[in-house]
The first five atom37 places (N, CA, C, CB, O) and aatype in JSON, in Angstrom:
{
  "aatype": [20, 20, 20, 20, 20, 20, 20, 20, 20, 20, 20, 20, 20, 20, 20, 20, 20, 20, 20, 20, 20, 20, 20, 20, 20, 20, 20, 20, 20, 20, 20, 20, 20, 20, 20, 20, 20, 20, 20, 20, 20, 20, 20, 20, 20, 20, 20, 20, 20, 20, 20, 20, 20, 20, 20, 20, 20, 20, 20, 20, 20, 20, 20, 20, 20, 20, 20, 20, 20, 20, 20, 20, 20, 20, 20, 20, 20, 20, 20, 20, 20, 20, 20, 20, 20, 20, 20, 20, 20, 20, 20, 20, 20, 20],
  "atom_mask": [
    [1, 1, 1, 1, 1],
    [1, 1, 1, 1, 1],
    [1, 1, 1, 1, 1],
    [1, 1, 1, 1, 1],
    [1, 1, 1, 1, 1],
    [1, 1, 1, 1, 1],
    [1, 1, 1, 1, 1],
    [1, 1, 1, 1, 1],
    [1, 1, 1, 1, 1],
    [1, 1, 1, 1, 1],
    [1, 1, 1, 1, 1],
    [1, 1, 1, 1, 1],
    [1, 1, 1, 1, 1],
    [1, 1, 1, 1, 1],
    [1, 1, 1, 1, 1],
    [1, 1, 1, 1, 1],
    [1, 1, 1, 1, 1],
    [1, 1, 1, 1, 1],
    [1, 1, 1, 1, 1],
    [1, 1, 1, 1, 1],
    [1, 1, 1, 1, 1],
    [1, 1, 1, 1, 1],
    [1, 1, 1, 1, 1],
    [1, 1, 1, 1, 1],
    [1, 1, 1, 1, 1],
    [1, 1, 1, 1, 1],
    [1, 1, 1, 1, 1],
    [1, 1, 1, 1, 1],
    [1, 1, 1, 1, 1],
    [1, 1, 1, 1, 1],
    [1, 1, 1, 1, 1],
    [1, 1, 1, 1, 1],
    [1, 1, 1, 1, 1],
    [1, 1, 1, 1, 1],
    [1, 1, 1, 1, 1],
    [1, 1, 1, 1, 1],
    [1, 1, 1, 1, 1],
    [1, 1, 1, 1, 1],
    [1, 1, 1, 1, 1],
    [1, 1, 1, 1, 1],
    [1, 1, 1, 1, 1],
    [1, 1, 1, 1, 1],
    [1, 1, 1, 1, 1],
    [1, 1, 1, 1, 1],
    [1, 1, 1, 1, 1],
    [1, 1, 1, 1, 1],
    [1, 1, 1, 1, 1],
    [1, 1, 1, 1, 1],
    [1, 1, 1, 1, 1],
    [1, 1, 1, 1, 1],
    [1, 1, 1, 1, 1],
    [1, 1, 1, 1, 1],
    [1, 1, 1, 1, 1],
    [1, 1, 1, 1, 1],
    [1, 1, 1, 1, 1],
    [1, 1, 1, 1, 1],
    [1, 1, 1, 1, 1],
    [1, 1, 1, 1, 1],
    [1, 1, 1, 1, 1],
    [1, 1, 1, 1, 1],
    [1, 1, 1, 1, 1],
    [1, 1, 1, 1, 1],
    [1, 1, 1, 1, 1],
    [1, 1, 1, 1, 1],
    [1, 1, 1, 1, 1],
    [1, 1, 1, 1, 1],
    [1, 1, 1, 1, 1],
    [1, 1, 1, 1, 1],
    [1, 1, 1, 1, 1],
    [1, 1, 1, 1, 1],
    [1, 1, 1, 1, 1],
    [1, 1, 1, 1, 1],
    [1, 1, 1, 1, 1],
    [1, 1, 1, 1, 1],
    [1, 1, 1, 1, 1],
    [1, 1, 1, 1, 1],
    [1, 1, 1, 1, 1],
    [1, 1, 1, 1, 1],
    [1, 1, 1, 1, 1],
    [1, 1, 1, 1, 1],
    [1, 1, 1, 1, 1],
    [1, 1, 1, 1, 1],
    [1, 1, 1, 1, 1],
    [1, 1, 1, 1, 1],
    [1, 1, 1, 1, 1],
    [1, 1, 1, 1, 1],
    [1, 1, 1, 1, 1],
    [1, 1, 1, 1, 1],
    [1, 1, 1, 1, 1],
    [1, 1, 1, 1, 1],
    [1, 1, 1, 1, 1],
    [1, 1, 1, 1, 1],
    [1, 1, 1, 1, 1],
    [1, 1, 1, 1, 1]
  ],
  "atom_positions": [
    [[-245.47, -64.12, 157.86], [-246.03, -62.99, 158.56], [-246.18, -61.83, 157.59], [-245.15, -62.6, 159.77], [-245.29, -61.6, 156.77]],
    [[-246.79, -61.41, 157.64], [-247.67, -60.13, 156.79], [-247.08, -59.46, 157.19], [-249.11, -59.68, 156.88], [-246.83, -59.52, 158.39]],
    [[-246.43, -58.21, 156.17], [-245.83, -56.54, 156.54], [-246.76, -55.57, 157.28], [-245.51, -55.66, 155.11], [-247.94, -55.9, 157.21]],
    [[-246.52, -54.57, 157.9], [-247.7, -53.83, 158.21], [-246.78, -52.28, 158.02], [-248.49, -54.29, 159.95], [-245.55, -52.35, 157.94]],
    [[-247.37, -51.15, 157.98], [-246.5, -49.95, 158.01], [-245.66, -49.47, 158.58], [-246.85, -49.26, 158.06], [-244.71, -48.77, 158.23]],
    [[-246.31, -50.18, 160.39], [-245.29, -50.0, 161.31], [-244.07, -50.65, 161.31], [-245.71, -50.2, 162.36], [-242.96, -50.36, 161.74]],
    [[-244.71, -51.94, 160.51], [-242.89, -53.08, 160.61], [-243.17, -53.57, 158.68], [-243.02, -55.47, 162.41], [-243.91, -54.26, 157.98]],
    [[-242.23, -52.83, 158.58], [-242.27, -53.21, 156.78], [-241.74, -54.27, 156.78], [-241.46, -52.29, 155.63], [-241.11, -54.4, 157.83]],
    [[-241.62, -55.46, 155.89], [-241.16, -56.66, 155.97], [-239.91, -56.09, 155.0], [-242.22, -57.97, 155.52], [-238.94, -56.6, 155.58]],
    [[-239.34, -55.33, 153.84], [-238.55, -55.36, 153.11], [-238.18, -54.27, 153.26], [-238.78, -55.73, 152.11], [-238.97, -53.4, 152.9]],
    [[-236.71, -53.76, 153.89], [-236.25, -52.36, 153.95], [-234.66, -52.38, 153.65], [-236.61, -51.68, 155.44], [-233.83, -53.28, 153.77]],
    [[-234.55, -51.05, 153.22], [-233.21, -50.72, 151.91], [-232.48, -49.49, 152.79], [-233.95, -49.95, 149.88], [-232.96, -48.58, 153.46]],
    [[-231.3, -49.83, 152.51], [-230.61, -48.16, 153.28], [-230.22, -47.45, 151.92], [-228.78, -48.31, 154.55], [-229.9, -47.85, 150.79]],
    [[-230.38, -46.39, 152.46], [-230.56, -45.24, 151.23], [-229.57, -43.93, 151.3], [-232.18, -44.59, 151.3], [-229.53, -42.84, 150.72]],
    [[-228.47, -44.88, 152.73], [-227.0, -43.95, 152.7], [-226.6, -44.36, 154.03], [-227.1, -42.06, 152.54], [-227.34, -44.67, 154.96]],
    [[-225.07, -44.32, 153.99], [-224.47, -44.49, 154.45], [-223.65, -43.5, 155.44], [-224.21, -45.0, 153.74], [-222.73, -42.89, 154.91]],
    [[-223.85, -43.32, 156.6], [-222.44, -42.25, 157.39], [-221.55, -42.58, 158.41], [-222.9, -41.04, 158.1], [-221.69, -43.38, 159.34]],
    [[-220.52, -41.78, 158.11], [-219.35, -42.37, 159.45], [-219.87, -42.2, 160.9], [-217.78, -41.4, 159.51], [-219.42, -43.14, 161.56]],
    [[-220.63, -41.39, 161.63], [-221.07, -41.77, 162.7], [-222.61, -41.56, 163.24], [-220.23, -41.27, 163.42], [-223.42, -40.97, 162.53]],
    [[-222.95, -42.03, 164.41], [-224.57, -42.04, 164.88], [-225.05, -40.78, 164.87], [-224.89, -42.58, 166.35], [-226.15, -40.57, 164.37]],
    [[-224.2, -39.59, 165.5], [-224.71, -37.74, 165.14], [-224.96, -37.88, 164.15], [-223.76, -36.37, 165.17], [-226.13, -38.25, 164.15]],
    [[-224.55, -37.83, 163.0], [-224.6, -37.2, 161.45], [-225.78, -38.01, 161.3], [-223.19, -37.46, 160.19], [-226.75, -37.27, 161.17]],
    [[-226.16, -39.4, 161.26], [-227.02, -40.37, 160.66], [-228.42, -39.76, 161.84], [-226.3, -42.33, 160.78], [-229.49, -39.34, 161.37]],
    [[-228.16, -39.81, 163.27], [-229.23, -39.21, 163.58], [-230.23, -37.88, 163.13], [-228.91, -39.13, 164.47], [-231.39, -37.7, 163.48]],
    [[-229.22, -36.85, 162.06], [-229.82, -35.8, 161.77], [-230.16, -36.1, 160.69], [-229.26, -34.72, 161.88], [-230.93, -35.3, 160.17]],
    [[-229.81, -37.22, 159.95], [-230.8, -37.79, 158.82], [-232.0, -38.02, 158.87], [-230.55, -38.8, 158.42], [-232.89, -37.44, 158.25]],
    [[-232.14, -39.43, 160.09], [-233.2, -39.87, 160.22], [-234.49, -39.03, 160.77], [-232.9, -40.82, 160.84], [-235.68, -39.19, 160.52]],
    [[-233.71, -37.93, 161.75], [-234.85, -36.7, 162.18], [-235.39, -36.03, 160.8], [-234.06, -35.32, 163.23], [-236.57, -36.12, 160.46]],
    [[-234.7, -35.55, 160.27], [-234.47, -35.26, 158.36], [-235.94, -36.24, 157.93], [-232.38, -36.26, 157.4], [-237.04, -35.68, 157.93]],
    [[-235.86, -37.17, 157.71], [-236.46, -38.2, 157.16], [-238.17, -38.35, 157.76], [-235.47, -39.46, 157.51], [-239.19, -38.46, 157.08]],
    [[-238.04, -38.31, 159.14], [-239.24, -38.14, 160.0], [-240.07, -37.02, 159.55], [-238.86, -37.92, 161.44], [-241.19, -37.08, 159.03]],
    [[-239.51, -36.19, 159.76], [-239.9, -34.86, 159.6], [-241.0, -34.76, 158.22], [-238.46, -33.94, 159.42], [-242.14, -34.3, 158.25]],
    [[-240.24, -35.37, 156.97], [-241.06, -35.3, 155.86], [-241.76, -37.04, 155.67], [-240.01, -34.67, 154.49], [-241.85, -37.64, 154.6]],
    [[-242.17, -37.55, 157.02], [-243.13, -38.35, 156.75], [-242.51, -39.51, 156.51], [-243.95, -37.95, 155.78], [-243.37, -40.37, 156.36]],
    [[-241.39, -39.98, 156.4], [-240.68, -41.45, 156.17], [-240.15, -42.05, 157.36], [-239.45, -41.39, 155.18], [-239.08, -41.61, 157.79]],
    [[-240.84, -43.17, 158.08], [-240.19, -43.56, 159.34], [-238.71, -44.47, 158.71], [-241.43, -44.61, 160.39], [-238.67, -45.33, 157.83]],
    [[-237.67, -43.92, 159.47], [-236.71, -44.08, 159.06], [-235.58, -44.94, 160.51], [-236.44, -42.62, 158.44], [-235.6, -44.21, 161.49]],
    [[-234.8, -46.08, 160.73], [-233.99, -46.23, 161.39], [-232.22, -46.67, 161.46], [-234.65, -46.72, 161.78], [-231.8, -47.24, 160.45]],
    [[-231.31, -46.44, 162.52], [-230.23, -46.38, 161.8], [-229.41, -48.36, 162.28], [-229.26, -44.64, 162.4], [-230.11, -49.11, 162.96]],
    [[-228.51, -48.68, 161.97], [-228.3, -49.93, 161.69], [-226.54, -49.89, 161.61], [-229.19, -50.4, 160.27], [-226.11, -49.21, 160.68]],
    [[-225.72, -50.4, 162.3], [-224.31, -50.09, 162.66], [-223.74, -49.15, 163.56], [-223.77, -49.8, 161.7], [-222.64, -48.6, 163.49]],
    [[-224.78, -49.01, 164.55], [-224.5, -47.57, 165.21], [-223.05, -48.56, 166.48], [-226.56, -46.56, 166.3], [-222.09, -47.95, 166.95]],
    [[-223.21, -49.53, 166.64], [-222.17, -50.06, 167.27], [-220.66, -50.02, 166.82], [-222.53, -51.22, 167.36], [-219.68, -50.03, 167.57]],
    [[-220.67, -49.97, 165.38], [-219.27, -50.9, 164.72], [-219.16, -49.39, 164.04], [-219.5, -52.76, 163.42], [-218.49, -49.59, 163.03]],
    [[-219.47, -48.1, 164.1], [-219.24, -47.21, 163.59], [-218.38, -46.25, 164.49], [-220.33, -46.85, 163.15], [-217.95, -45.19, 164.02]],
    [[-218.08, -46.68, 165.96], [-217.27, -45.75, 166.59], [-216.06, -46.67, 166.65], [-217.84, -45.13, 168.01], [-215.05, -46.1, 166.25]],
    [[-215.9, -47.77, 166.99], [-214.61, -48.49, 166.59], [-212.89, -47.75, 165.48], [-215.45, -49.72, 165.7], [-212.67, -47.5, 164.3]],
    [[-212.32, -47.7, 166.44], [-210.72, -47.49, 165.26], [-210.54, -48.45, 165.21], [-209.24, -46.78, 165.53], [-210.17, -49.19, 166.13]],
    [[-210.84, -48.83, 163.63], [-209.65, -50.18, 163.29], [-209.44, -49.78, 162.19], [-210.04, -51.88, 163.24], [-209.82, -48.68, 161.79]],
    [[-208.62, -50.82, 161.34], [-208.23, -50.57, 159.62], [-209.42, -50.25, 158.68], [-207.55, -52.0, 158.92], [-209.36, -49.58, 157.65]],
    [[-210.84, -51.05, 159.36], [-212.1, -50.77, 158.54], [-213.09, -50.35, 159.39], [-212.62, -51.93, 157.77], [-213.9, -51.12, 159.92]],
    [[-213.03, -48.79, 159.58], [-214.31, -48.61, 160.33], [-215.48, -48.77, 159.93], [-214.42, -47.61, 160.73], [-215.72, -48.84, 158.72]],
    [[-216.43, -48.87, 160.84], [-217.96, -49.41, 160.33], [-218.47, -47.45, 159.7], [-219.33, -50.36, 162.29], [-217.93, -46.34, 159.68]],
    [[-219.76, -48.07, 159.29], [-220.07, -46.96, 158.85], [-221.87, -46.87, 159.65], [-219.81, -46.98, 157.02], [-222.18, -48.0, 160.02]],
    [[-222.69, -46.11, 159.87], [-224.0, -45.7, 160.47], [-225.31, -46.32, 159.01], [-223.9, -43.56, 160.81], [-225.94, -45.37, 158.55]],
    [[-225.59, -47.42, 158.5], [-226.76, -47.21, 157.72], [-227.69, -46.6, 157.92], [-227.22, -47.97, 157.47], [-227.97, -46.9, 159.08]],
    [[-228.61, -45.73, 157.48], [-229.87, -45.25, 157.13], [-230.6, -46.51, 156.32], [-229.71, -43.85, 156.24], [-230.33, -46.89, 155.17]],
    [[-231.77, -47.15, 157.39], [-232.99, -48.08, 157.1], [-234.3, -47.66, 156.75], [-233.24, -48.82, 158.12], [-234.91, -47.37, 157.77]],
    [[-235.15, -47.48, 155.47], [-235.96, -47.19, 155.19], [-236.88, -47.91, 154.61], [-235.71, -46.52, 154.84], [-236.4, -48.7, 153.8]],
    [[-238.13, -47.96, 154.73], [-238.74, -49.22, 154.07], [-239.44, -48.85, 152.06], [-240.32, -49.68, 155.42], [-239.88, -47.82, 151.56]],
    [[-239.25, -50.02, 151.58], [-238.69, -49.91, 150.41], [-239.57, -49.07, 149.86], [-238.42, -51.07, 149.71], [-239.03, -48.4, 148.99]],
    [[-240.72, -48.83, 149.99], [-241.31, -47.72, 149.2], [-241.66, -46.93, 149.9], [-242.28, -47.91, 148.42], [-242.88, -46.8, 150.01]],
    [[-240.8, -46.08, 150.66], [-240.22, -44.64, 150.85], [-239.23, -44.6, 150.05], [-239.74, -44.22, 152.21], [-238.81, -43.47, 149.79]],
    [[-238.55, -45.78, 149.42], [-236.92, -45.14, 149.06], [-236.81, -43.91, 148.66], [-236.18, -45.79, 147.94], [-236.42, -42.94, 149.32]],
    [[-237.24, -43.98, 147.26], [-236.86, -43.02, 146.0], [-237.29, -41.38, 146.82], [-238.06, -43.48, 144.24], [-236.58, -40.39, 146.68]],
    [[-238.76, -41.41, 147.77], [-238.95, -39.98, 148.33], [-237.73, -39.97, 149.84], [-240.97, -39.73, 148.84], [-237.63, -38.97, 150.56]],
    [[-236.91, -41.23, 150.09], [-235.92, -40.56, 150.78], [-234.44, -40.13, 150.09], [-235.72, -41.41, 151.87], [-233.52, -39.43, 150.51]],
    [[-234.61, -40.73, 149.09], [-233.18, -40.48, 148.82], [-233.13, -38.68, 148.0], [-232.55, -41.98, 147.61], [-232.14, -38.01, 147.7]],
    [[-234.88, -38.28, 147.82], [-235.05, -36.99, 147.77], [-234.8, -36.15, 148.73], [-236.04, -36.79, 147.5], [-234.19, -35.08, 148.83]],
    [[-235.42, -36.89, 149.45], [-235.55, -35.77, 151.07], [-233.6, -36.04, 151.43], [-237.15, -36.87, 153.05], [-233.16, -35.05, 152.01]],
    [[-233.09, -36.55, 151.31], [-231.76, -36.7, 151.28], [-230.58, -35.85, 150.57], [-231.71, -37.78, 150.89], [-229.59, -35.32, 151.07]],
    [[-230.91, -35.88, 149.57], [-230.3, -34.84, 148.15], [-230.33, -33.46, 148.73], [-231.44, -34.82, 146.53], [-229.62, -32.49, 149.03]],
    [[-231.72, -34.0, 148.71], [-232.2, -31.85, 149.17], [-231.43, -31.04, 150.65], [-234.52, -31.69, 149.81], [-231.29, -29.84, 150.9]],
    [[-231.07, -32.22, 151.39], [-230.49, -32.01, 152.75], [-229.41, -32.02, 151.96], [-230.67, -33.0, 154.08], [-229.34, -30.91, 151.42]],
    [[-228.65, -32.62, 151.68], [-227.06, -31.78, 151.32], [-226.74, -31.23, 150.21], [-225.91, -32.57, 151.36], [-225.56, -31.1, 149.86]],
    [[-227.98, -30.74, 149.38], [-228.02, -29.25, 148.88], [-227.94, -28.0, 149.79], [-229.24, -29.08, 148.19], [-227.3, -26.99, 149.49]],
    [[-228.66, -28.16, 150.95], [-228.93, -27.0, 151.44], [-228.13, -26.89, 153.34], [-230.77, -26.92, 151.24], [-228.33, -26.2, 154.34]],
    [[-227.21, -28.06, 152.94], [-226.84, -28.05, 154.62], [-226.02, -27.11, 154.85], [-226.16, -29.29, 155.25], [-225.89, -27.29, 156.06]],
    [[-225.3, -26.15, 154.59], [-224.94, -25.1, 154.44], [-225.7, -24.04, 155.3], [-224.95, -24.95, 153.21], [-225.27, -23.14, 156.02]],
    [[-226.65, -24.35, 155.07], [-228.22, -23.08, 155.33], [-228.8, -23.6, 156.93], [-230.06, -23.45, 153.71], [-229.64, -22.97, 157.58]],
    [[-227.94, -25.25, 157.49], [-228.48, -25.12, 158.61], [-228.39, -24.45, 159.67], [-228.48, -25.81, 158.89], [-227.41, -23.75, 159.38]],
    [[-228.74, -24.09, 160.88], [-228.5, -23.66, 162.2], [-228.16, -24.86, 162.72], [-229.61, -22.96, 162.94], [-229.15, -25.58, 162.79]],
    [[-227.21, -25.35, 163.09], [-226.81, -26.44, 164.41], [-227.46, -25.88, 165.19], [-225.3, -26.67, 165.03], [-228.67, -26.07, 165.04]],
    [[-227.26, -25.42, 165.77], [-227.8, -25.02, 167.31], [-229.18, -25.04, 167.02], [-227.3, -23.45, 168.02], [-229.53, -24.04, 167.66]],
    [[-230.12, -25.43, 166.54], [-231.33, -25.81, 166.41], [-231.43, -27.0, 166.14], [-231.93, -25.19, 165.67], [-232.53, -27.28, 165.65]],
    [[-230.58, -28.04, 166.28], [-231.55, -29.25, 165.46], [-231.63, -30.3, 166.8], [-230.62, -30.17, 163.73], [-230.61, -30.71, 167.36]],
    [[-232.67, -30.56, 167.11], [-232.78, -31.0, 168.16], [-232.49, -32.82, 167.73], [-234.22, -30.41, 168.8], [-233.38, -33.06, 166.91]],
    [[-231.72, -34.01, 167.93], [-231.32, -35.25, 167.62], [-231.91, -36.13, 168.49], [-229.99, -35.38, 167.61], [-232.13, -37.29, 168.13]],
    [[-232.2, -35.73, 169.59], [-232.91, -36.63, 170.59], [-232.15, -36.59, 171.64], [-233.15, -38.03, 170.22], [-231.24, -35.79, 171.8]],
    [[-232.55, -37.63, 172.57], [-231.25, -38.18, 173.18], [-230.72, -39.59, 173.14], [-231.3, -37.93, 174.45], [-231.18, -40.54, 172.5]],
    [[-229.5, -39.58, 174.08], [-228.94, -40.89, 173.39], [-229.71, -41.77, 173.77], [-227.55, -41.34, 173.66], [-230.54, -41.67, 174.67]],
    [[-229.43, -42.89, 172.99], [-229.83, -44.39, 173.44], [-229.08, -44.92, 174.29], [-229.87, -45.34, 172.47], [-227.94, -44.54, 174.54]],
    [[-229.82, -46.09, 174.94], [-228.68, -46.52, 176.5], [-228.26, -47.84, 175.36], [-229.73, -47.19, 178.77], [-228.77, -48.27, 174.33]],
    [[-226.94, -48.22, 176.26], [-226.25, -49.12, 175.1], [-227.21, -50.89, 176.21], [-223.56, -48.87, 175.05], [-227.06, -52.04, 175.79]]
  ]
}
């Protein structure tokens, strides 16, 4: 089956976070400057055990290198955000 833009056949995570909030303000992050972006462990990341899961960030492979920019630049400047503005969506039903 042939890749298409909407469904890339080959995609790379380009970071890792401890939960679905934080990774959701990535992927809005990511949207925003044009990289459709999705997250991958959102199940095994709220779990307490000895090894918690962690939230991947899924990007298809040639966005990487302009996400792991658009990435950098977000925690250069997260400091400078307003929370109370960032709109995440809402949740997903499990």
């Amino acid at each position: 089956m042939a890749s298409s833009p909407e469904h890339p056949e080959h995609v790379v995570a380009v970071t890792s976070l401890p939960n679905e909030l934080e990774a959701g303000v990535v992927v809005a992050a990511l949207e925003e400057a044009g990289i459709k972006a999705t997250m991958s462990g959102t199940y095994t990341a709220g779990f307490r055990a000895e090894a918690p899961g962690q939230v991947q960030i899924l990007v298809a492979a040639e966005d990487e290198a302009k996400a792991r920019e658009v990435i950098r630049l977000g925690e250069e400047n997260k400091e400078d955000i307003d929370w109370s503005q960032v709109d995440v969506g809402e949740p997903e039903d499990e």
